[in-house]
VOPAGU-2260 file (C-alpha; in pm, 1 decimal, decimal comma):
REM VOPAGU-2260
SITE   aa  ch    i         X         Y         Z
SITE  UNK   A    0   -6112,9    1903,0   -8317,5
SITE  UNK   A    1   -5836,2    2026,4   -8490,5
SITE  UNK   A    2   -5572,0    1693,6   -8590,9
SITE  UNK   A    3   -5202,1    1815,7   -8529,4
SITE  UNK   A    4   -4905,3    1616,0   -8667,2
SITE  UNK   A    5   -4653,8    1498,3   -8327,9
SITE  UNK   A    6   -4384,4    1782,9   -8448,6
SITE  UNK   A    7   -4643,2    1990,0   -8445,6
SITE  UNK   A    8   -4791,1    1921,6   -8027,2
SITE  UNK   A    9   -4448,8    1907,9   -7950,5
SITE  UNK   A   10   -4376,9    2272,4   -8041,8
SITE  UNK   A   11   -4672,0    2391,2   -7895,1
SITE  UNK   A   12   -4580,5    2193,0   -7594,7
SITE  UNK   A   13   -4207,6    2347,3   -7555,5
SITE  UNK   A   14   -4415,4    2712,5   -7614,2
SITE  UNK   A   15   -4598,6    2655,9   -7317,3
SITE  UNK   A   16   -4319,7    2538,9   -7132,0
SITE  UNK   A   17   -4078,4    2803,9   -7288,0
SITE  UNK   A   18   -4405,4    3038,6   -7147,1
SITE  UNK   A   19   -4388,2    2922,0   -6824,7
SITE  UNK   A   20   -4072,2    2919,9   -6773,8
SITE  UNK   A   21   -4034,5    3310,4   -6869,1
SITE  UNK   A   22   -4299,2    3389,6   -6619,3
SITE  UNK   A   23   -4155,8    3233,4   -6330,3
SITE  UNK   A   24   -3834,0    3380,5   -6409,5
SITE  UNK   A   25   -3984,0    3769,2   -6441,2
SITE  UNK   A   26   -4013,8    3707,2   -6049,4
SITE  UNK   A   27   -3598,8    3707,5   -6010,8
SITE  UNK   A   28   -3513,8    3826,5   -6350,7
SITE  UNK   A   29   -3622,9    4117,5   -6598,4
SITE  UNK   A   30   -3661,3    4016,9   -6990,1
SITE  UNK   A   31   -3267,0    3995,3   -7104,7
SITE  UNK   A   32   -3031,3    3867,3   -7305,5
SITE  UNK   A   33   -2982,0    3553,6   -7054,1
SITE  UNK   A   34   -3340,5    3479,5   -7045,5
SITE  UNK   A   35   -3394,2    3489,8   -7394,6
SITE  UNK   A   36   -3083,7    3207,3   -7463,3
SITE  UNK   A   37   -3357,7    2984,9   -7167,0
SITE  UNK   A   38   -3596,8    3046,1   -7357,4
SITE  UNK   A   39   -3438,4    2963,5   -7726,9
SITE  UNK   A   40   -3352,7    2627,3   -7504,5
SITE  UNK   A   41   -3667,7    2576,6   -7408,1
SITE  UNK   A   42   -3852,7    2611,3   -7765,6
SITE  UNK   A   43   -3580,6    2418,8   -8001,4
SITE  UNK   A   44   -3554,0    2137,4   -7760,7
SITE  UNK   A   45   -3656,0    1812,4   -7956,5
SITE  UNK   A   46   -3819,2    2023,3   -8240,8
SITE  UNK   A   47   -3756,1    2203,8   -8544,0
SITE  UNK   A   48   -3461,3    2354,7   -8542,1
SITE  UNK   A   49   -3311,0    2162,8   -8216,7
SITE  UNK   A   50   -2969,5    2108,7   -8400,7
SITE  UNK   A   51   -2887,4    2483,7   -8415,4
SITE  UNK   A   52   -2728,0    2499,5   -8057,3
SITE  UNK   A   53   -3057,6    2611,0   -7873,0
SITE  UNK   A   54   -3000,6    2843,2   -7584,8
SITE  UNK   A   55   -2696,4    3019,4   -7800,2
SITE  UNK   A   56   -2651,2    3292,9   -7993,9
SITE  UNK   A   57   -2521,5    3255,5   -8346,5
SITE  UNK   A   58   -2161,7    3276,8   -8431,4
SITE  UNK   A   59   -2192,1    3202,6   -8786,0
SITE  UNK   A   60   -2352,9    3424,8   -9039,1
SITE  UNK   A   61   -2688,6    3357,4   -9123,3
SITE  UNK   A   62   -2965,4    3500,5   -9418,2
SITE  UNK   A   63   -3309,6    3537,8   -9469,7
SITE  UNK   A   64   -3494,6    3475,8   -9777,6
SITE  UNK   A   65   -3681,2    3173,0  -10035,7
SITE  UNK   A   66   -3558,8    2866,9   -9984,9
SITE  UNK   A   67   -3269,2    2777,4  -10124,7
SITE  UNK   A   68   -3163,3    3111,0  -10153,1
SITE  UNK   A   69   -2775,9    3182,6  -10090,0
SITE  UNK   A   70   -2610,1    3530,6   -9913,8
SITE  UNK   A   71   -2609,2    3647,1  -10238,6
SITE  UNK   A   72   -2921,8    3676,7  -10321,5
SITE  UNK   A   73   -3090,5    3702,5   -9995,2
SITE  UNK   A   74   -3364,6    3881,9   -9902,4
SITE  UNK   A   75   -3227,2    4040,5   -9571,5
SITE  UNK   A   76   -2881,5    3985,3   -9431,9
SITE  UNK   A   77   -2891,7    4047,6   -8989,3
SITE  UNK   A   78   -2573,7    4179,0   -8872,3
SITE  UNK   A   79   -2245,9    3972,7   -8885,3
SITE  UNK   A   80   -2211,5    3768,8   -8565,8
SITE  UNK   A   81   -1931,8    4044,0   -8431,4
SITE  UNK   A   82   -2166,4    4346,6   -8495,5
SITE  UNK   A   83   -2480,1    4125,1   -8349,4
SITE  UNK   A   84   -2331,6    4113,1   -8002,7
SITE  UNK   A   85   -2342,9    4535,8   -8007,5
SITE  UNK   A   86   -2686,5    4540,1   -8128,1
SITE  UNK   A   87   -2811,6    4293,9   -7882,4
SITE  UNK   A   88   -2673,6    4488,3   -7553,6
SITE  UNK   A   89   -2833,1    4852,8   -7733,2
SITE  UNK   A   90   -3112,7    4560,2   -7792,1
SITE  UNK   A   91   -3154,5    4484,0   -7407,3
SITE  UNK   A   92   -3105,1    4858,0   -7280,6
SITE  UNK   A   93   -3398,6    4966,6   -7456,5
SITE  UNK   A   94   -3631,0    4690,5   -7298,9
SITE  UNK   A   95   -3511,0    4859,1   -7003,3
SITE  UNK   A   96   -3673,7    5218,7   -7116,7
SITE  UNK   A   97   -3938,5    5313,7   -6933,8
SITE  UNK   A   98   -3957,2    5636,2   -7093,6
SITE  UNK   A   99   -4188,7    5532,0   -7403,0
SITE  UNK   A  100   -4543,2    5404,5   -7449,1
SITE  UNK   A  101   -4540,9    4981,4   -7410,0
SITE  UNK   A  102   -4722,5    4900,0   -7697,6
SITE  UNK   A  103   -4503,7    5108,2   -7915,8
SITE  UNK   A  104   -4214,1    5034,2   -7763,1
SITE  UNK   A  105   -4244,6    4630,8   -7758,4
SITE  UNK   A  106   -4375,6    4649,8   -8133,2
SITE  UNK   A  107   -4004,6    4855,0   -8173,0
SITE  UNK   A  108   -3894,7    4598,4   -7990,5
SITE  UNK   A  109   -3994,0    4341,8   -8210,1
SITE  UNK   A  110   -3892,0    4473,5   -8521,4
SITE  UNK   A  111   -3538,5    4517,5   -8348,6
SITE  UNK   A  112   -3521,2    4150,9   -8252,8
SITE  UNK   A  113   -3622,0    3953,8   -8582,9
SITE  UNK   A  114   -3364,1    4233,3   -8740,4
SITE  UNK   A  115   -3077,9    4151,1   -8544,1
SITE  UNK   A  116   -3200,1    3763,8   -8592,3
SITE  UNK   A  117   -2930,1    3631,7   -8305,4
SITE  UNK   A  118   -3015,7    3292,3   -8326,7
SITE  UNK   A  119   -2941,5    3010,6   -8627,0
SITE  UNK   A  120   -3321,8    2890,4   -8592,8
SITE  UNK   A  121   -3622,9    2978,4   -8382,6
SITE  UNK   A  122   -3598,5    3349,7   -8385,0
SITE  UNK   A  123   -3970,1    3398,5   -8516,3
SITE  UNK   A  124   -4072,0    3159,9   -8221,1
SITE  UNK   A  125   -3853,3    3379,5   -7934,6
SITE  UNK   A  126   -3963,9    3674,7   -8069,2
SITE  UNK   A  127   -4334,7    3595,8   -8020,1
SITE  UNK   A  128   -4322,9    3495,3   -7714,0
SITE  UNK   A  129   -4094,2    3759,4   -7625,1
SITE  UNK   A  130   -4422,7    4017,6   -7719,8
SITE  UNK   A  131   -4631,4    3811,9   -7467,2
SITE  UNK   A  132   -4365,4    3843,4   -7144,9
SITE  UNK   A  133   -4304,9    4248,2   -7239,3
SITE  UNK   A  134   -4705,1    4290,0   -7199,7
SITE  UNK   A  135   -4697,8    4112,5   -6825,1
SITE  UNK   A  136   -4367,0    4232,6   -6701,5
SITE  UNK   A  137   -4517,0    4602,6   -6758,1
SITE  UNK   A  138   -4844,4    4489,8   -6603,6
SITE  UNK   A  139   -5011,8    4581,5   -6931,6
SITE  UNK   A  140   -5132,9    4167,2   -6905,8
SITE  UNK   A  141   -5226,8    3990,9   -6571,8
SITE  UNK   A  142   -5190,5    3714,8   -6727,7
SITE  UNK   A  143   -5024,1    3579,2   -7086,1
SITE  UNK   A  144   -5378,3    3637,7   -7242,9
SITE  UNK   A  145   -5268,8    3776,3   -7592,5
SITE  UNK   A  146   -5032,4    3581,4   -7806,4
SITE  UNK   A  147   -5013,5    3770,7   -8098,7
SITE  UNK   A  148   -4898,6    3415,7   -8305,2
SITE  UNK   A  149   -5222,7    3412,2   -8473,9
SITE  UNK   A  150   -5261,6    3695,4   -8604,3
SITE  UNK   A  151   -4886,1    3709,5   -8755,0
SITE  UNK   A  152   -4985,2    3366,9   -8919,5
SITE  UNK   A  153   -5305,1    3477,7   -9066,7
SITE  UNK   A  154   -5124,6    3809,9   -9277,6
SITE  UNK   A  155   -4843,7    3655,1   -9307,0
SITE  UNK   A  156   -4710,1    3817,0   -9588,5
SITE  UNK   A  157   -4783,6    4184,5   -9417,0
SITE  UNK   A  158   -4577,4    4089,9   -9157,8
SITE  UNK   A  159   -4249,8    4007,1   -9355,8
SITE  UNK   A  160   -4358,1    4272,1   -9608,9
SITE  UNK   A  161   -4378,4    4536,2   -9324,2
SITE  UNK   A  162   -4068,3    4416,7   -9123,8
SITE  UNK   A  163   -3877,1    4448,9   -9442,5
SITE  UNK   A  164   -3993,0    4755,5   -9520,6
SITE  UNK   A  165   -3849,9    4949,8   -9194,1
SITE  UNK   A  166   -3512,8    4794,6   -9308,1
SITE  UNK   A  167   -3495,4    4864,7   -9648,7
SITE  UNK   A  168   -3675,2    5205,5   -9670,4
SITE  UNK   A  169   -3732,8    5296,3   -9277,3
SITE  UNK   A  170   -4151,1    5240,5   -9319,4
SITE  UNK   A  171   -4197,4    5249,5   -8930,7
SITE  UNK   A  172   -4528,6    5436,8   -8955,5
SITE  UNK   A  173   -4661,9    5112,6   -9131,6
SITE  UNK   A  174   -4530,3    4870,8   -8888,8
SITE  UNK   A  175   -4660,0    5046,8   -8603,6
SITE  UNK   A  176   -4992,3    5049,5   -8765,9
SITE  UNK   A  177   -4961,8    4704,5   -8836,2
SITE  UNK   A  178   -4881,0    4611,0   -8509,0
SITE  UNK   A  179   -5165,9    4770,1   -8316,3
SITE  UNK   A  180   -5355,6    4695,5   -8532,6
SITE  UNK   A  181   -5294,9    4325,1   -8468,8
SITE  UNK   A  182   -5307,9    4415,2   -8103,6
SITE  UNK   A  183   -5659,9    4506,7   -8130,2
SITE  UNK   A  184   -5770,3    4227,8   -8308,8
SITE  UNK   A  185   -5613,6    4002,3   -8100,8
SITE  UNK   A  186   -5746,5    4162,9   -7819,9
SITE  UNK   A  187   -6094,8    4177,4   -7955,1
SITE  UNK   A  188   -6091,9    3783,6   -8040,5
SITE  UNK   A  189   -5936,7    3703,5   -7629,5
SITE  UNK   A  190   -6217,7    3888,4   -7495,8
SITE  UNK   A  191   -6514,3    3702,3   -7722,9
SITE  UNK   A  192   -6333,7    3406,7   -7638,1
SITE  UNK   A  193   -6323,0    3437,0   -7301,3
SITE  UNK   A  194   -6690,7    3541,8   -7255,2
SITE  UNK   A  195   -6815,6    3211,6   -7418,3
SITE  UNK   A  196   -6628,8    3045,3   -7218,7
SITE  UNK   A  197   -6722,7    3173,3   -6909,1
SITE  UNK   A  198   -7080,4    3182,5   -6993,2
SITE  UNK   A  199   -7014,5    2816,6   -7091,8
SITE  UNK   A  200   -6880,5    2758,5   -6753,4
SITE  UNK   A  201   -7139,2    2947,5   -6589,3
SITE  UNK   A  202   -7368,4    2653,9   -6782,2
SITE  UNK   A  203   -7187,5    2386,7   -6643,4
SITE  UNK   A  204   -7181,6    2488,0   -6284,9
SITE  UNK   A  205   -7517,5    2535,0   -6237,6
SITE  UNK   A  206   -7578,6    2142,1   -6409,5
SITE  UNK   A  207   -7275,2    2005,7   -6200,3
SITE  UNK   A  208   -7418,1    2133,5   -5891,3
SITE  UNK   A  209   -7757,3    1972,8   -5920,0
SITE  UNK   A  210   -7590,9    1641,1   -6004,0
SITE  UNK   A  211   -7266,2    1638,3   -5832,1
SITE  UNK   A  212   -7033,5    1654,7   -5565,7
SITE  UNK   A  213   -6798,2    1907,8   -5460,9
SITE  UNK   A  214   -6516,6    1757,0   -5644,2
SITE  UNK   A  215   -6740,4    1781,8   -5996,9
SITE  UNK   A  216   -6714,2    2150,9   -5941,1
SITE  UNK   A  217   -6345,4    2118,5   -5894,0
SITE  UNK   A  218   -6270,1    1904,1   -6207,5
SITE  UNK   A  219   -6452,0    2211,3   -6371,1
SITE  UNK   A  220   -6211,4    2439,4   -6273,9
SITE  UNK   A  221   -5959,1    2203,8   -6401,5
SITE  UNK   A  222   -6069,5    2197,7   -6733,5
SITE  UNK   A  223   -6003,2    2613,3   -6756,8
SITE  UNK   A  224   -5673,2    2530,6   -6711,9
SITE  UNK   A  225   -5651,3    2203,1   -6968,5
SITE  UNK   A  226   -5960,0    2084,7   -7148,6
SITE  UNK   A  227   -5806,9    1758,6   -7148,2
SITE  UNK   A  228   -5767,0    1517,5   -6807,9
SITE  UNK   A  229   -5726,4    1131,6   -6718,5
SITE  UNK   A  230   -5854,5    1015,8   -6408,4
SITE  UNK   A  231   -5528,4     932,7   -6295,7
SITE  UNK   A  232   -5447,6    1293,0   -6344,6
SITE  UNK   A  233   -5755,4    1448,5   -6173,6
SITE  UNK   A  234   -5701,9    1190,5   -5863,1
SITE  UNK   A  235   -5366,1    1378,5   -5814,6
SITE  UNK   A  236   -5485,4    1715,5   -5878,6
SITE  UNK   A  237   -5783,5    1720,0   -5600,5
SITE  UNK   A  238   -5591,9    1502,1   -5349,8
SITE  UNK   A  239   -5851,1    1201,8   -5367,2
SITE  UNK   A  240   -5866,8     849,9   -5416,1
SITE  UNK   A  241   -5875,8     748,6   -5804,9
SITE  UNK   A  242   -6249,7     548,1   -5733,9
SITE  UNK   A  243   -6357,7     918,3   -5584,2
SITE  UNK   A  244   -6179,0    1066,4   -5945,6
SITE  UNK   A  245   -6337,6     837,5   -6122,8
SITE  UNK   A  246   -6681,5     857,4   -6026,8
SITE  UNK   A  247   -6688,9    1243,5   -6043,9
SITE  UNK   A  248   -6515,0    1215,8   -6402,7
SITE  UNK   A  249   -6773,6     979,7   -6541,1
SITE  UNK   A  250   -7072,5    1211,9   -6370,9
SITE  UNK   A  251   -6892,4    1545,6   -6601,7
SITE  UNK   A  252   -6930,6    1241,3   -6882,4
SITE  UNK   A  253   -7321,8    1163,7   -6800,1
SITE  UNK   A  254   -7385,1    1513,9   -6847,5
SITE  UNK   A  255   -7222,3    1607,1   -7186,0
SITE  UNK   A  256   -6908,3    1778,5   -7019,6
SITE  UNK   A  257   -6650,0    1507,9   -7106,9
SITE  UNK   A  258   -6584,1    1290,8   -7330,1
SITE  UNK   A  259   -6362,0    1009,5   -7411,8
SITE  UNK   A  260   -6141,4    1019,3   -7660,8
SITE  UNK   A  261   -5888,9     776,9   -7617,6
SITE  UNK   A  262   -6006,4     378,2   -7590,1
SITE  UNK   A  263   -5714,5     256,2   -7413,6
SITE  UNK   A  264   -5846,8      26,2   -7118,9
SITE  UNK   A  265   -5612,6     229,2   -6867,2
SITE  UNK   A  266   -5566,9     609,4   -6827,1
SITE  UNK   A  267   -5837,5     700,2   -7105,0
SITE  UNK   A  268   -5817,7    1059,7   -7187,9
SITE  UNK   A  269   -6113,5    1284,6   -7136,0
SITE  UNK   A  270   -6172,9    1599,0   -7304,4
SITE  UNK   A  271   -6409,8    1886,4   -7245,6
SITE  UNK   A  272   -6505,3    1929,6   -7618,7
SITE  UNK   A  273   -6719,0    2246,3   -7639,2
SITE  UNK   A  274   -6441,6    2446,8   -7438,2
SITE  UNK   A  275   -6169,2    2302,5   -7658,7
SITE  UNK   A  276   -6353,5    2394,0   -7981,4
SITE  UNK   A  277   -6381,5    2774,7   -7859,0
SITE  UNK   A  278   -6011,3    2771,4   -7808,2
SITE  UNK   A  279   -5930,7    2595,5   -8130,8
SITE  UNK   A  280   -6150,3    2776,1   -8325,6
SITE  UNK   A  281   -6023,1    2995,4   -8619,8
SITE  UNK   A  282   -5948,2    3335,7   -8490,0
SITE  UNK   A  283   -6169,8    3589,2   -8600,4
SITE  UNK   A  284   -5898,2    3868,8   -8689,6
SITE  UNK   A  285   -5912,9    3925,4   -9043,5
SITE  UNK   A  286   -5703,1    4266,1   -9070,2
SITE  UNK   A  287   -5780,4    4594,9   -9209,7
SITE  UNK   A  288   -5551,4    4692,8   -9459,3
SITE  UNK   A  289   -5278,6    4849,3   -9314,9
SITE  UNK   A  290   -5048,2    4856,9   -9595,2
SITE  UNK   A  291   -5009,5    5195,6   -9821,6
């Protein structure tokens, strides 16, 4: 199992809220300016960059490049705070295009967004998750399946290099190659994911049903949600009593499903290894070269 430093859960934590929040709000809202201030709130709040007023856009110039670096001798300057406000609106009208092809048009999209650069910290983080609500809102994902996070992390220096290269010298061919290109290998790792663990599942259900009661089949379907439960937890979730919770929780336990791993005496945390090892695996998206 991976170990994760506290700052570290806690982002993920706000992205998943941050997530969340964006998809309930694409039911009474289309992706725009106002939603992404909720969900700058959302990601800085108690993290990394929390003291650069989350939820608002800059009004201060700000610069991009090694640390320690000054507007001088910056890498890439975003638009002054008085030109940024112009750039966001043409920004938000072309979300609104229905006119090009989705994947090209959020990966234009992108680009557009980590130019302009409208807030003091966190724009990386918005913009990601930004790529993730595009895909559902046009119906491209059912569900927030893809994150393309991982793949950004793991050719990391393509993505600045390619991002710089549409502003310096207009390279957009490369970025869109790029782009889909992480698309499909993003895509490609979901779906291999998401076999295992159903055929994992598939495993399980046929074991839980021998040994079991209804409500071991239940927790199950829990676990696709959040590998990790407490009995406490699962008592609330399936509407029983916690001595009902408990027994079904330490049957999942007898049969390799769960395991402890927290020793506190009350609320011990359970965790469905094998499923949380396919989702914390590596991703498997080493990347063509896309670069010329």
């Amino acid at each position: 199992m991976v170990e994760r430093s506290p700052a570290d859960l806690r982002e993920v934590g706000n992205c998943v809220v941050a997530l969340e929040h964006g998809l309930g709000r694409l039911n009474k809202l289309p992706l725009s300016l106002r939603l992404v201030r909720e969900l700058h709130e959302k990601l800085l709040k108690g993290v990394r960059g929390g003291h650069a007023t989350p939820g608002e856009f800059r009004r201060s110039q700000n610069w991009i490049g090694p640390p320690g670096c000054t507007l001088e001798n910056a890498t890439y300057v975003p638009p002054p705070p008085t030109e940024m406000v112009t750039c966001l609106g043409k920004w938000e009208e072309f979300l609104h295009d229905t006119q090009i092809p989705p994947l090209l048009q959020v990966a234009l999209a992108h680009y557009q967004f980590e130019a302009i650069h409208p807030f003091l910290d966190g724009n990386g983080r918005v913009g990601r998750l930004l790529i993730t609500l595009f895909l559902v809102e046009r119906s491209i994902l059912p569900t927030p399946l893809l994150y393309l996070s991982a793949f950004f992390e793991a050719t990391r220096q393509d993505y600045y290099q390619r991002l710089l290269a549409v502003s310096t010298g207009g390279d957009w061919e490369a970025w869109l190659l790029y782009f889909l290109n992480g698309m499909a290998r993003q895509s490609e790792d979901a779906l291999s994911r998401v076999e295992r663990i159903n055929a994992l599942l598939g495993k399980w259900r046929l074991s839980v049903a021998r040994t079991s009661s209804k409500h071991g089949l239940l927790l199950l379907d829990m676990l696709t949600a959040n590998p990790f439960l407490t009995i406490k937890n699962a008592a609330e979730k399936l509407g029983v009593a916690f001595t009902t919770a408990q027994r079904a929780v330490e049957k999942l336990e007898g049969v390799g499903i769960l395991s402890r791993v927290s020793e506190a005496k009350r609320d011990r945390v359970y965790c469905a290894k094998p499923l949380l090892e396919i989702l914390e695996e590596p991703a498997r998206i080493a990347p063509s070269r896309t670069s010329r």
